[in-house]
N, C-alpha and C positions, 0 to 999 in steps of 0.2 A: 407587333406585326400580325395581320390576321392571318390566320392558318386558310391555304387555298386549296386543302387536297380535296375537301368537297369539290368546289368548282373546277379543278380538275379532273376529277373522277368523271366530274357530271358532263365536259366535254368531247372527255375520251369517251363515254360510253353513247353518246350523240352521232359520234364519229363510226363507234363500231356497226350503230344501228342504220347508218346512212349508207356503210358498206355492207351489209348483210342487207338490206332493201335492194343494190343494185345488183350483188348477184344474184338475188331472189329470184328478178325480175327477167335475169340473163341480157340483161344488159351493158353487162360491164365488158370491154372490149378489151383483148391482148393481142401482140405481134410477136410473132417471133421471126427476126431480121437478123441474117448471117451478111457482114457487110466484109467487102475486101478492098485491096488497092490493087490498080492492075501492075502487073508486072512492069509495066514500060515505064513508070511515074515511081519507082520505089528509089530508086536515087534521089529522088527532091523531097523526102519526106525525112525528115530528123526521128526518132524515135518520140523525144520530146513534144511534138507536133501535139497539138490538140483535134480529135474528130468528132463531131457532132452529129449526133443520128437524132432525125426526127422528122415526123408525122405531117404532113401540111393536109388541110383538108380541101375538098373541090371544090369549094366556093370562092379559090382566087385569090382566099388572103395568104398572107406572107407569115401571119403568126403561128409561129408552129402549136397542135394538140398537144404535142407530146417529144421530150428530148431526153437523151441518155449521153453524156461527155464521156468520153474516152481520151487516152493516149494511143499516140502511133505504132509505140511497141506491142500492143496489144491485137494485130492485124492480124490472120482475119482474126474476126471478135463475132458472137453469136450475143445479139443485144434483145430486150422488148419491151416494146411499149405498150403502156396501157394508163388507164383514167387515171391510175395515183401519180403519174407523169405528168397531169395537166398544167400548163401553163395558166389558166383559170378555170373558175369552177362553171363558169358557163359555155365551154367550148372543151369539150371530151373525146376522144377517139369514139367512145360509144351513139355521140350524137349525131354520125354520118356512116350512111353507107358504103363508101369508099373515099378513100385517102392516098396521097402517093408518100414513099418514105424516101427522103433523102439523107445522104452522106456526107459531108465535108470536111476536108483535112484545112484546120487554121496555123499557120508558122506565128503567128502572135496570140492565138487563143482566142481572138473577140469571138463574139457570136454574130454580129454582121457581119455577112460574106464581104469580102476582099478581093480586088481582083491578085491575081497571082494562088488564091485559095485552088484546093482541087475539089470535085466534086462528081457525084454518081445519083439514080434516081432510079428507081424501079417502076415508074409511071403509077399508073391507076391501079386499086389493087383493093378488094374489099374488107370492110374492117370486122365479116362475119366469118368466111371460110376461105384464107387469104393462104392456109398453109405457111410454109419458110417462105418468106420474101429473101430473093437475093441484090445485093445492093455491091455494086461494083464500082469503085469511086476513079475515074478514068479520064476526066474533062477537067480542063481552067477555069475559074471563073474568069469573067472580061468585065 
């Protein structure tokens, strides 16, 4: 069996050098997102219930930058996103100047929304000096 801790080393230290390049640069983008349920909707949510918090960028697609899974007992929840979050490595919270953050409580857990899902959004909201985003999960999906 050939021994791979070279090639792993030499990975990891690729990886470390790709993340010291992008805070170098201050590049690298974080959120900090305190997300709740509103009061009126806490009767439909299980504790069990799966939430999804994540990043969409303003160019209209649907693919989130960036997600963090939670449970429903975990409400409110202070979450963040940032680039080690990405969905891929060519589409990063840090490669767009503003992003909206959305919420979703799933009763089966997918990650496509559902109707019957709930959900909350904090609109547009910059991915430089955004402060706490607050994300209030309030709405059905239809």
């Amino acid at each position: 069996m050939p021994d791979l801790a070279p090639y792993i080393a030499q990975q990891a230290q690729k990886n470390i050098d790709k993340t010291r390049s992008i805070f170098a640069t201050g590049s690298a983008a974080s959120l900090e997102v305190r997300v709740r349920l509103s009061p009126a909707l806490t009767q439909r949510v299980r504790p069990t219930d799966t939430v999804f918090v994540y990043a969409l960028a303003d160019d209209g697609s649907r693919m989130p930058l960036a997600v963090q899974r939670l449970s429903a007992n975990q409400f409110p929840a202070t979450v963040y996103l940032d680039d080690s979050m990405s969905m891929t490595p060519s589409r990063r919270l840090s490669d767009f100047a503003h992003v909206s953050i959305d919420a979703r409580v799933s009763a089966t857990g997918q990650a496509r929304p559902a109707p019957g899902d709930l959900t909350g959004s904090s609109g547009p909201v910059s991915t430089k000096d955004a402060g706490v985003i607050e994300v209030t999960i309030g709405e059905f999906v239809r």
